[in-house]
C-alpha positions as CSV (number, residue, x, y, z in Angstrom):
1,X,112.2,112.2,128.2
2,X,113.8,111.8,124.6
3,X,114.5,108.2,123.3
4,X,118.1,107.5,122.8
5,X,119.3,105.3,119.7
6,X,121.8,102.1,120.2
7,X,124.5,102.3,118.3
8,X,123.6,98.5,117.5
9,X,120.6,99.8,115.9
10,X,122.1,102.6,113.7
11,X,122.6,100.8,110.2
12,X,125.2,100.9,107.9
13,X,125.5,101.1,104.6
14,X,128.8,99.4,103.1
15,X,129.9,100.6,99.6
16,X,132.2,98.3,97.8
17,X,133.0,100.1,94.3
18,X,136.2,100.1,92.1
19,X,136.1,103.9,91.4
20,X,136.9,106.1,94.1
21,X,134.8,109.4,93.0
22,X,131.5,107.0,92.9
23,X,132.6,105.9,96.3
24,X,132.8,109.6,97.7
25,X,129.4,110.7,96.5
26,X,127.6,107.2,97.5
27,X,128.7,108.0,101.0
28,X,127.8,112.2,101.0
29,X,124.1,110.7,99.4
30,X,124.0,108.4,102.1
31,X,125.0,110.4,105.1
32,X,122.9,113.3,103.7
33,X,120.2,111.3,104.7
34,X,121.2,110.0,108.2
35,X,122.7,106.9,107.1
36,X,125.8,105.8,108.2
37,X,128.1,104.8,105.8
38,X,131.4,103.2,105.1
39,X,133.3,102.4,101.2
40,X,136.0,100.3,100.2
41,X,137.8,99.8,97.4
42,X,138.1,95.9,97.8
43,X,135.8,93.3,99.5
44,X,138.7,92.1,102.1
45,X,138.8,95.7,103.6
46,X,134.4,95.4,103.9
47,X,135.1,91.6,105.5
48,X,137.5,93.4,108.1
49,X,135.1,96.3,108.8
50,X,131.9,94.4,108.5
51,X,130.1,94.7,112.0
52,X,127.7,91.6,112.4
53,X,125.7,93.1,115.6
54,X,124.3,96.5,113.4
55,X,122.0,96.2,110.4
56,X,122.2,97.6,107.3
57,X,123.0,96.3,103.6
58,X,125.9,96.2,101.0
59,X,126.1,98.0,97.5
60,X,128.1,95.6,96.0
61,X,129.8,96.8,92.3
62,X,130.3,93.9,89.5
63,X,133.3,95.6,88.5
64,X,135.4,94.8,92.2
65,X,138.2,93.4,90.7
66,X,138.7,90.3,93.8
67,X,135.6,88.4,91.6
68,X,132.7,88.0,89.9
69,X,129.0,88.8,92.0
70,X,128.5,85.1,92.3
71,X,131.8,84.3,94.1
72,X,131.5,87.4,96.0
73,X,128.1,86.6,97.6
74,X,129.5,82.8,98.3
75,X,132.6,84.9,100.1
76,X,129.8,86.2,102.5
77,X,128.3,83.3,103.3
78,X,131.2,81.4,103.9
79,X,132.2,84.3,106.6
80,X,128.3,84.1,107.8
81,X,127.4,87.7,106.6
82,X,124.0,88.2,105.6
83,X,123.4,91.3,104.6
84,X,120.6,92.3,101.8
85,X,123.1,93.1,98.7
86,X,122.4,95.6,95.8
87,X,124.4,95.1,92.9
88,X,125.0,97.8,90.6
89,X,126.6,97.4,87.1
90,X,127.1,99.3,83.8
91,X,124.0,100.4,81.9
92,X,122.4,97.3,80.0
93,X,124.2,94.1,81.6
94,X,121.4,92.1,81.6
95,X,123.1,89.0,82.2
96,X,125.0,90.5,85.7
97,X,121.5,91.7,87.0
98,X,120.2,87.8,86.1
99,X,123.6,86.2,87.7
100,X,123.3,89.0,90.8
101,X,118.9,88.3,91.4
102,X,120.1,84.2,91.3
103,X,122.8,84.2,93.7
104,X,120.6,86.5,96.1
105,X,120.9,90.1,95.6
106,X,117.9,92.0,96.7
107,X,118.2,94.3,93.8
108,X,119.9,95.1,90.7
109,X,120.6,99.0,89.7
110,X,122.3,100.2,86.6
111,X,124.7,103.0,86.7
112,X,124.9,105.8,86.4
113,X,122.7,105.7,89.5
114,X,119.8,107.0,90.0
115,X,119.9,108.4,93.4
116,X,116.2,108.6,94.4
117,X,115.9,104.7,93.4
118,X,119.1,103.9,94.9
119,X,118.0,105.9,98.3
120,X,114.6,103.7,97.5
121,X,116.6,100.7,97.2
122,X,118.6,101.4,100.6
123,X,115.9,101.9,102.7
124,X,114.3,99.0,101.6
125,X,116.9,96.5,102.1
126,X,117.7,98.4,105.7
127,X,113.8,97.8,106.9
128,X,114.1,94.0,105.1
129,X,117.6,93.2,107.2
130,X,115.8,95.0,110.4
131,X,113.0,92.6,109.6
132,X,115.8,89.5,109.1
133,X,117.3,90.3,112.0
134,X,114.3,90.2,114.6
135,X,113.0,86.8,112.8
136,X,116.4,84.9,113.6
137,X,116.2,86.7,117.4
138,X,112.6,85.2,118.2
139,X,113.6,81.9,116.6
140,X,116.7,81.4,118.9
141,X,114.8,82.3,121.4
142,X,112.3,80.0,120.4
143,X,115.0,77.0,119.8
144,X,115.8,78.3,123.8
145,X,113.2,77.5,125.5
146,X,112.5,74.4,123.2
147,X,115.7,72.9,124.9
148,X,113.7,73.5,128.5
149,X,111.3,71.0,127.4
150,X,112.2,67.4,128.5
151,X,111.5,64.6,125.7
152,X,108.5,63.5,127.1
153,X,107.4,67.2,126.8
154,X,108.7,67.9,122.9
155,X,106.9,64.8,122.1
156,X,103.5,66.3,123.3
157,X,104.3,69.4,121.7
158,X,104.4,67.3,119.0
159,X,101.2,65.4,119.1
160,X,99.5,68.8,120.0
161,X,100.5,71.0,116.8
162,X,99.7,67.8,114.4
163,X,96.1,68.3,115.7
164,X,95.6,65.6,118.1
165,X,93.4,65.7,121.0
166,X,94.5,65.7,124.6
167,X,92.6,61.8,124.7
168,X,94.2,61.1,121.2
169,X,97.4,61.8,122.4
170,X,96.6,59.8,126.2
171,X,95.9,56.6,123.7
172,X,98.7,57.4,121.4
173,X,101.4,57.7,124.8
174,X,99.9,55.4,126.5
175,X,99.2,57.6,129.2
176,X,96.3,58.8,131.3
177,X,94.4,61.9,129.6
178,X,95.4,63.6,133.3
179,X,99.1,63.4,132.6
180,X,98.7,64.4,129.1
181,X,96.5,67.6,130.7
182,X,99.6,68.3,132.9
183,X,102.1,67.9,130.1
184,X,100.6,69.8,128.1
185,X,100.1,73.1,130.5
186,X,104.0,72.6,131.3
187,X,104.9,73.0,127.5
188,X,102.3,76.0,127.1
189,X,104.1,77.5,129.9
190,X,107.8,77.0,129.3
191,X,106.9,78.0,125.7
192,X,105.5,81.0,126.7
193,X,102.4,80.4,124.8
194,X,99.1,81.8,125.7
195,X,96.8,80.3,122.7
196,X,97.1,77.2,121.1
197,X,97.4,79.3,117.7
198,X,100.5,80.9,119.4
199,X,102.0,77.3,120.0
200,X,101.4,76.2,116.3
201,X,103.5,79.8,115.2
202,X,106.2,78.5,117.0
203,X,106.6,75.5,115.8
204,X,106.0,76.4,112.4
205,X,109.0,79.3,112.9
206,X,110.8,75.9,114.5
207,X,110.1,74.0,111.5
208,X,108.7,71.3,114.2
209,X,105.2,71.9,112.1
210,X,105.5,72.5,108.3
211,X,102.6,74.2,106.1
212,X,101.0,71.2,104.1
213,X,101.4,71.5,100.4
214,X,97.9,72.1,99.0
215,X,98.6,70.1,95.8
216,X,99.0,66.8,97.6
């Protein structure tokens, strides 16, 4: 039997450029290799047709006329889009490609484009907001089972990822190392953690446990 793609998982490439041949091609070279794509002329045309559930990335122009790259890229934040962004810009603006890597752009490509690197560059940023978007999936669904835990049972989990043992954390509680045991099976379990390694991930991902900083 032959796998079927979600349309949720079919990316899309947005093209926001101020010249309308550029816009043509861009789309052809993208669809030429599978892609789906869609261009506009002016960034509250992409903010209308921007779909939030499917991946994909933006090739943003410096020359849009609405604003500059780094007013652009706070637009999308403020309206909670995420996308990895490629800004392109006339041959030799150094200063838009420093502006564009500060704000967070993914990448930086001069025109006239390169098509291989730009193809490069899409495929790239696809796999990276594929890679985004599963991270923020596991981590709600981390931050869900979190909330199962009662407060007695977040505070173990706690104790346990700082390092603590079972009678470290009885003495700690004031509890008997017996009802730490059982706490602590309850928060494996609701967790969904089969290795104490597992649990420590988790937290880490939950920012419960942060990495230490080696130069203190």
């Amino acid at each position: 039997m032959s796998e079927t793609v979600s349309h949720c998982d079919t990316p899309i490439v947005y093209i926001l450029d101020a010249e309308a041949s550029l816009r043509d091609t861009l789309r052809r070279l993208m669809e030429s290799v599978g892609l789906h794509a869609q261009a506009f002329s002016e960034i509250n045309a992409f903010l209308t047709a921007y779909q939030p559930d499917r991946p994909g990335c933006l090739l943003l122009d410096i020359q849009i006329s609405e604003c500059a790259t780094s007013s652009a890229q706070q637009l999308f934040r403020k309206h909670d889009i995420d996308l990895p962004v490629i800004v392109t810009a006339p041959r030799g603006d150094v200063a838009t490609a420093v502006t564009a890597m500060k704000w967070g752009a993914m990448d930086f490509l001069e025109k006239p484009l390169n098509e291989q690197w730009l193809l490069d560059g899409v495929h790239h940023a696809v796999t990276e907001d594929r890679n985004r978007r599963r991270t923020r999936a596991w981590r709600r669904m981390l931050q869900d089972r979190f909330k199962t835990l009662t407060p007695r049972e977040q505070n173990i989990l706690q104790q346990v990822v700082d390092g603590l043992s079972n009678r470290e954390i009885a003495e700690r509680l004031d509890l008997s190392r017996k009802t730490v045991e059982v706490h602590r099976a309850r928060v494996m379990q609701k967790m969904e953690a089969r290795t104490l390694s597992q649990l420590i991930q988790m937290a880490l991902a939950l920012g419960i446990l942060k990495l230490y900083d080696r130069d203190q």
